[in-house]
DRENLUMMAR-423136 format. One record per atom (N, C-alpha, C): residue in three letters; x negated, y, z. Coordinates in steps of 0.1 Angstrom, whole numbers, padded with zeros to 4 digits, always signed. Layout:
# residues N
AlaXYZ ...
END
This chain:
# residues 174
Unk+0592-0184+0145 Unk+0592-0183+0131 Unk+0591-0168+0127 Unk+0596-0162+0135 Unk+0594-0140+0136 Unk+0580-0143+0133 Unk+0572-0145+0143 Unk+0562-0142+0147 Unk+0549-0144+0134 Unk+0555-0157+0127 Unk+0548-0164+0120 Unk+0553-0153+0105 Unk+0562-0151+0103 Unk+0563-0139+0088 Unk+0555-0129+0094 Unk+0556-0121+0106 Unk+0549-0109+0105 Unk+0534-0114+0106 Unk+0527-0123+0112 Unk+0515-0124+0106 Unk+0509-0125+0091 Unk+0520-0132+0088 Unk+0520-0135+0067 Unk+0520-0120+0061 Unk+0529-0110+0064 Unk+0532-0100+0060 Unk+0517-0094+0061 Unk+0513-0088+0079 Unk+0501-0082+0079 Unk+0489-0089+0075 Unk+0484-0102+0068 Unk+0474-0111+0059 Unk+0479-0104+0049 Unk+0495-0105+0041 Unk+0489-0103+0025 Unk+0483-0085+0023 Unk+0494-0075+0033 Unk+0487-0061+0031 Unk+0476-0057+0032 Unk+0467-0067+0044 Unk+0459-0062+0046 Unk+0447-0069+0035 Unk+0455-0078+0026 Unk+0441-0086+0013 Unk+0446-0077+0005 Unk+0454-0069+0005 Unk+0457-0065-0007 Unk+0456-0053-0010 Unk+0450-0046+0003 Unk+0444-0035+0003 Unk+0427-0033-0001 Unk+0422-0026-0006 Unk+0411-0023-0015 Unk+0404-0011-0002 Unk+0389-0016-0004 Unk+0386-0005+0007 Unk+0376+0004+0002 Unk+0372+0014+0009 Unk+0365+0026+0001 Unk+0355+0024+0006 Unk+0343+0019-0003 Unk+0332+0020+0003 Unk+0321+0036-0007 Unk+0317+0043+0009 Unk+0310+0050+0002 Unk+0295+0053+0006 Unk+0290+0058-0004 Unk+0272+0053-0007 Unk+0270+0070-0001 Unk+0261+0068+0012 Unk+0253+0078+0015 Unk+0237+0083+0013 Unk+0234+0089+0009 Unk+0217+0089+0001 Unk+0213+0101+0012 Unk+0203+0096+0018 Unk+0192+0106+0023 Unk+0181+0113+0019 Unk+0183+0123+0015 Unk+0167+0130+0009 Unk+0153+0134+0020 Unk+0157+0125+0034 Unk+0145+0123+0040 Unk+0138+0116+0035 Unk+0128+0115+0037 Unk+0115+0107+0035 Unk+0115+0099+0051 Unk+0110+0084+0047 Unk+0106+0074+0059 Unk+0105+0079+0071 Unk+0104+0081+0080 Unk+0096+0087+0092 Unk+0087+0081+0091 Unk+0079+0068+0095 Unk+0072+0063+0099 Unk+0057+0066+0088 Unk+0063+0071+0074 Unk+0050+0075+0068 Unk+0040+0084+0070 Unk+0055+0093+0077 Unk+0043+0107+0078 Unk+0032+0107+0097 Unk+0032+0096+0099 Unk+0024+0096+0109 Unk+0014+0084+0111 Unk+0008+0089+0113 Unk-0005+0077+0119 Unk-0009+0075+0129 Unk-0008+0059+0134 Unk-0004+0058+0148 Unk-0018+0052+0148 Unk-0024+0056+0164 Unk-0036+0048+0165 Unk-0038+0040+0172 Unk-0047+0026+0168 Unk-0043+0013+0175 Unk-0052+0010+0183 Unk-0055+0002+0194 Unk-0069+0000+0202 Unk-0071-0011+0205 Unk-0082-0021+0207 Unk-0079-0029+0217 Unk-0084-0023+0228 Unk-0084-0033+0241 Unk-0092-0025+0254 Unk-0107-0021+0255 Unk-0115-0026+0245 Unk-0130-0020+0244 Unk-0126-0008+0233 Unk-0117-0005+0227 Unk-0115+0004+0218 Unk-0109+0021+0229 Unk-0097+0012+0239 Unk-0091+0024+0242 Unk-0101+0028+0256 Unk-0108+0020+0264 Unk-0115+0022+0276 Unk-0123+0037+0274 Unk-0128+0042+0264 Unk-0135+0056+0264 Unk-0123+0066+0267 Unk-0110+0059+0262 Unk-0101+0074+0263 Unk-0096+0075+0275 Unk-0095+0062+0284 Unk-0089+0064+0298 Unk-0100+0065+0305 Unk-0112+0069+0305 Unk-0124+0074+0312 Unk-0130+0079+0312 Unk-0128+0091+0307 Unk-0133+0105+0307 Unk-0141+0110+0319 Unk-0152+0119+0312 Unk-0163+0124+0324 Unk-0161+0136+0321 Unk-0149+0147+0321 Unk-0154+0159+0317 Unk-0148+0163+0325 Unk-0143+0180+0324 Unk-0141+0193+0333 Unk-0125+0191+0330 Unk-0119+0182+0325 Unk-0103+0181+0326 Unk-0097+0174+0336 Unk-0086+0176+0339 Unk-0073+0164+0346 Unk-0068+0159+0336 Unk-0070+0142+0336 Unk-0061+0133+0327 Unk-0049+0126+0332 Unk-0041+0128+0326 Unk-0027+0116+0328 Unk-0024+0107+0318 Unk-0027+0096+0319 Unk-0026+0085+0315 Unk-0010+0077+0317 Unk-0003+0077+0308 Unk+0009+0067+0310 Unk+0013+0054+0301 Unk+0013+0043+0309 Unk+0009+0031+0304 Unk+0024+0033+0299 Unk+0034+0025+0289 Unk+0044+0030+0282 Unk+0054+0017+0274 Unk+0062+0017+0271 Unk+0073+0014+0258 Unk+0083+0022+0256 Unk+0087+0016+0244 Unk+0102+0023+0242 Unk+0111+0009+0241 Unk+0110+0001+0251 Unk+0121-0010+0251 Unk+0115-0008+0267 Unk+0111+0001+0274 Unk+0113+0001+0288 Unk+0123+0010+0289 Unk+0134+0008+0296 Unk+0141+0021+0300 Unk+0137+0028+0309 Unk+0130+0023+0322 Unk+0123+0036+0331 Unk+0116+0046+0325 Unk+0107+0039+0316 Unk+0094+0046+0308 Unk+0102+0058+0301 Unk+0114+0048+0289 Unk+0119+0064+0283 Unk+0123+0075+0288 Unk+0128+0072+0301 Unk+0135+0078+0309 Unk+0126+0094+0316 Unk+0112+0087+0321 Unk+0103+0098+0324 Unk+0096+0104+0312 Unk+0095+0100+0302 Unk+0086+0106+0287 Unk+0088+0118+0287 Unk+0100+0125+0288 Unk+0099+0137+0291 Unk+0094+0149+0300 Unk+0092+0140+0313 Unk+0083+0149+0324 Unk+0073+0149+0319 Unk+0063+0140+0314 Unk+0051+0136+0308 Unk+0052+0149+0296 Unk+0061+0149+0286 Unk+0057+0162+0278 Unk+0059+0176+0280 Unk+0068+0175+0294 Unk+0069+0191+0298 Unk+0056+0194+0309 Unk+0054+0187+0313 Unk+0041+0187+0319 Unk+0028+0191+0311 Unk+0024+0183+0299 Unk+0014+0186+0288 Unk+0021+0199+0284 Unk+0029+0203+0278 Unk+0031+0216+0275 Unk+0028+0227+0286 Unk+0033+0227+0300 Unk+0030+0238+0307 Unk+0017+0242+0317 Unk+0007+0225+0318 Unk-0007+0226+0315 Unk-0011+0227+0309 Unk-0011+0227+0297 Unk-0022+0224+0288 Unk-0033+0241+0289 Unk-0031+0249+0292 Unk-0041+0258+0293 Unk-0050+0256+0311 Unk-0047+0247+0315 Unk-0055+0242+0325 Unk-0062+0234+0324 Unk-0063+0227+0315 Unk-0075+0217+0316 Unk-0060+0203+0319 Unk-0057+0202+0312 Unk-0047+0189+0319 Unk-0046+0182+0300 Unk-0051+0169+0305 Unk-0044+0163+0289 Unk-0037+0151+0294 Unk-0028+0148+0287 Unk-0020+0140+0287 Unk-0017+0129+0275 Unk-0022+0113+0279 Unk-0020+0105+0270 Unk-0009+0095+0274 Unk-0003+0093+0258 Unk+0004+0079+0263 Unk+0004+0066+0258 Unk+0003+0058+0264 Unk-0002+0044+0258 Unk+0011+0037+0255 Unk+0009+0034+0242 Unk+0025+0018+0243 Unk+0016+0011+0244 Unk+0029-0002+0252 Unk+0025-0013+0248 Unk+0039-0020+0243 Unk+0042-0011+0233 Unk+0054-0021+0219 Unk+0045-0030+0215 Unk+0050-0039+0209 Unk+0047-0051+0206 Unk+0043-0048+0188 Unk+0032-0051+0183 Unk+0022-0045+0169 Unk+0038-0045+0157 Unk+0049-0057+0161 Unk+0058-0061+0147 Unk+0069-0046+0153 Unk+0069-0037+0167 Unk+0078-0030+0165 Unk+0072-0018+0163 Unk+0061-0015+0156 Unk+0052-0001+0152 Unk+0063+0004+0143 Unk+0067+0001+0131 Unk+0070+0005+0125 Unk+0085+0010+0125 Unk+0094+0002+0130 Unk+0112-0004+0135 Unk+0112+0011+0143 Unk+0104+0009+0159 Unk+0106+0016+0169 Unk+0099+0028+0168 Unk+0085+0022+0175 Unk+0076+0031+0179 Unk+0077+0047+0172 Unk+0069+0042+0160 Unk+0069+0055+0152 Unk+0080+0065+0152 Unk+0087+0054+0145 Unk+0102+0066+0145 Unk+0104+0073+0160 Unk+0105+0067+0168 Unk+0102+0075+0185 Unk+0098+0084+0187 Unk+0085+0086+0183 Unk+0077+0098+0183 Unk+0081+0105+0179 Unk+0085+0100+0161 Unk+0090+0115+0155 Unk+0102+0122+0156 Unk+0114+0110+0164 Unk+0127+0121+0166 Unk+0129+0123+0174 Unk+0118+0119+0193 Unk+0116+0129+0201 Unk+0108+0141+0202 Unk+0095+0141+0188 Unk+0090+0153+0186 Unk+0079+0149+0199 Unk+0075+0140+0202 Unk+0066+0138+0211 Unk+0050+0149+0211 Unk+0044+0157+0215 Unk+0034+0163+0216 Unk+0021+0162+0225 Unk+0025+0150+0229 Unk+0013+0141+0236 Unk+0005+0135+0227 Unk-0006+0133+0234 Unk-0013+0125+0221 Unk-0010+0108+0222 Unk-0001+0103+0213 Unk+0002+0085+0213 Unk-0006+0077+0212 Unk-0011+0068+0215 Unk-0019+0059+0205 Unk-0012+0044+0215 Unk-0016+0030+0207 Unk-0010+0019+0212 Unk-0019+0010+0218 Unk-0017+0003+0225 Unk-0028-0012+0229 Unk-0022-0025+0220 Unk-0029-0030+0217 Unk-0029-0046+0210 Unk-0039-0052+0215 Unk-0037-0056+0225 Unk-0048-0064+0229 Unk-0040-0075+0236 Unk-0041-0089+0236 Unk-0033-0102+0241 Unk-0042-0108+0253 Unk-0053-0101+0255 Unk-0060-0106+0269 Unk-0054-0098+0281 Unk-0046-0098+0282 Unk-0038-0087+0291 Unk-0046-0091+0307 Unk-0047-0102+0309 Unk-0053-0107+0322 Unk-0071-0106+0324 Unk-0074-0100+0312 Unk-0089-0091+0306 Unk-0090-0079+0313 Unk-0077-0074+0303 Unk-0080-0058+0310 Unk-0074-0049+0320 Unk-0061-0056+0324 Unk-0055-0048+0333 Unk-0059-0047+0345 Unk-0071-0057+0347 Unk-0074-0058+0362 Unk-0089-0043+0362 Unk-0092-0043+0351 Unk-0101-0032+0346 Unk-0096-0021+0348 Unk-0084-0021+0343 Unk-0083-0006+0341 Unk-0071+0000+0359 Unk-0068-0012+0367 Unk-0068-0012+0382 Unk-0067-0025+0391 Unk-0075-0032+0396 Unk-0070-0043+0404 Unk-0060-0042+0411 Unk-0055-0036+0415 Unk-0039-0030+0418 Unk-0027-0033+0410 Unk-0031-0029+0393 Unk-0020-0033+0387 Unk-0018-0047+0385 Unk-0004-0047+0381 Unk+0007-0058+0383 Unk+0005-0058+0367 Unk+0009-0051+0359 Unk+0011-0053+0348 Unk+0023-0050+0345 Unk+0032-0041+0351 Unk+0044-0034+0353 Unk+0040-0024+0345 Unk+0052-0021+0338 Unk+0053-0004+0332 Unk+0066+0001+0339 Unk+0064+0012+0335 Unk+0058+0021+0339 Unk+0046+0020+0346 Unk+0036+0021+0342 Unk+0020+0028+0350 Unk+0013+0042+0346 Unk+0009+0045+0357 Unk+0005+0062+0350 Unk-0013+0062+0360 Unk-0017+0063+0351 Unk-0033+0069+0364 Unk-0034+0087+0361 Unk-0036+0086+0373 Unk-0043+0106+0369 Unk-0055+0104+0373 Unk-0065+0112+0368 Unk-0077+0112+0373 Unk-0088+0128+0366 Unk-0095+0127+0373 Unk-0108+0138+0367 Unk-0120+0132+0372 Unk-0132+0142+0367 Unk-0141+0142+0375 Unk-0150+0136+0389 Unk-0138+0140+0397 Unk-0139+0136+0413 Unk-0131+0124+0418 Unk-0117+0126+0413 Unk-0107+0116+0424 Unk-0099+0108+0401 Unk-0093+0094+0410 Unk-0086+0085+0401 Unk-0077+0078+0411 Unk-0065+0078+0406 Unk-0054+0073+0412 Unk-0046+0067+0405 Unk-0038+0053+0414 Unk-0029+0044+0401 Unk-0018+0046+0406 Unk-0004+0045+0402 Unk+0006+0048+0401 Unk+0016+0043+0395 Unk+0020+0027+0399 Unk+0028+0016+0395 Unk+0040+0023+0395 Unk+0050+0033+0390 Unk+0061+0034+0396 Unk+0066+0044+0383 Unk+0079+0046+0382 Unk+0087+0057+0380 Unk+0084+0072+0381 Unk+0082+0086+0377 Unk+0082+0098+0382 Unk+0094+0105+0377 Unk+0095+0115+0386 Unk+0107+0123+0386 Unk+0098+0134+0381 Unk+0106+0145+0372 Unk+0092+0156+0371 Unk+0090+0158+0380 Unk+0093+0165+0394 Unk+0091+0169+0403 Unk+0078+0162+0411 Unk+0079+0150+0408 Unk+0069+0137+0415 Unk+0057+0137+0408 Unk+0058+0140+0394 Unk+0045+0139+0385 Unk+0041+0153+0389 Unk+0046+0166+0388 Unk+0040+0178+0391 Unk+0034+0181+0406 Unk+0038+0173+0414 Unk+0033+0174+0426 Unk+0016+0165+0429 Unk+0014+0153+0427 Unk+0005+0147+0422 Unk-0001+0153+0412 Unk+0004+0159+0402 Unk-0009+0166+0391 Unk-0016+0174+0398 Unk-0007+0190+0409 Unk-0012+0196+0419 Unk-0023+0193+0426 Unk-0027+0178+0428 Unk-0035+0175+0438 Unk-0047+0176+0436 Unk-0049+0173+0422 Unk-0062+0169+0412 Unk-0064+0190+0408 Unk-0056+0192+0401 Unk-0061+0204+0399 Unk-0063+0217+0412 Unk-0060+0214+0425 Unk-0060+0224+0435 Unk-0074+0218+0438 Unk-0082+0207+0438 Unk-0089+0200+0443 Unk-0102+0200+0438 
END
């Protein structure tokens, strides 16, 4: 019977308490407006992972609902930052899903400040192009290809920076 008043007690104080609700206003603007994300299918994106010129490319196949993937995005942009006067470009491909462009993706970019060049894949023939772009690949992400001129290599796996800078090495000493 104790037991049963002090429940009664903490029901009526706690109805009878009034709660503060307060209104916060941001004078940001959207994220997702001020960027334009670019979309491909695989006859759209195949020119940019195949370059024929005097650079080293890195290619990283990508999401942001992978946690490996997030996890290395950063070796990926300290890398493009500290090549980039070598000849080194660095792309990243999502493959977020076209309904999380706006939710995730975008905003991603903009509040890691990403300085890679992004763009996405939409393409649902997955068993089309991934064997294209390595018979090798699984269809696992993390994937990353490096390539130039001379040598292309696939790279189903995770990098540590240490791991991606060592492999970039190979291409550019070569």
């Amino acid at each position: 019977m104790r037991l049963f008043k002090l429940i009664i007690f903490f029901v009526l104080v706690s109805c009878g308490k009034t709660s503060e609700v307060k209104t916060v206003t941001s004078t940001l603007a959207p994220l997702n407006q001020s960027l334009e994300l670019e979309v491909y299918d695989f006859d759209g994106l195949s020119p940019l992972i195949n370059k024929n010129d005097n650079k080293t490319h890195i290619v990283n196949f990508w999401a942001t609902w992978c946690l490996p993937c997030i996890k290395e995005l950063p070796y990926f942009e300290a890398i493009n930052k500290k090549y980039l006067s070598e000849n080194v470009e660095v792309l990243l491909v999502s493959l977020d899903f076209p309904n999380q462009y706006e939710k995730k993706l975008k905003p991603y970019i903009l509040e890691h400040n990403l300085k890679s060049k992004v763009v996405a894949l939409n393409d649902t023939d997955m068993n089309s192009w991934i064997p294209k772009i390595d018979e090798e690949w699984t269809g696992a992400i993390p994937m990353t290809i490096i390539y130039n001129n001379k040598e292309r290599k696939f790279y189903e796996q995770s990098f540590t920076y240490e791991q991606l800078e060592e492999e970039l090495k190979q291409f550019i000493n070569n």
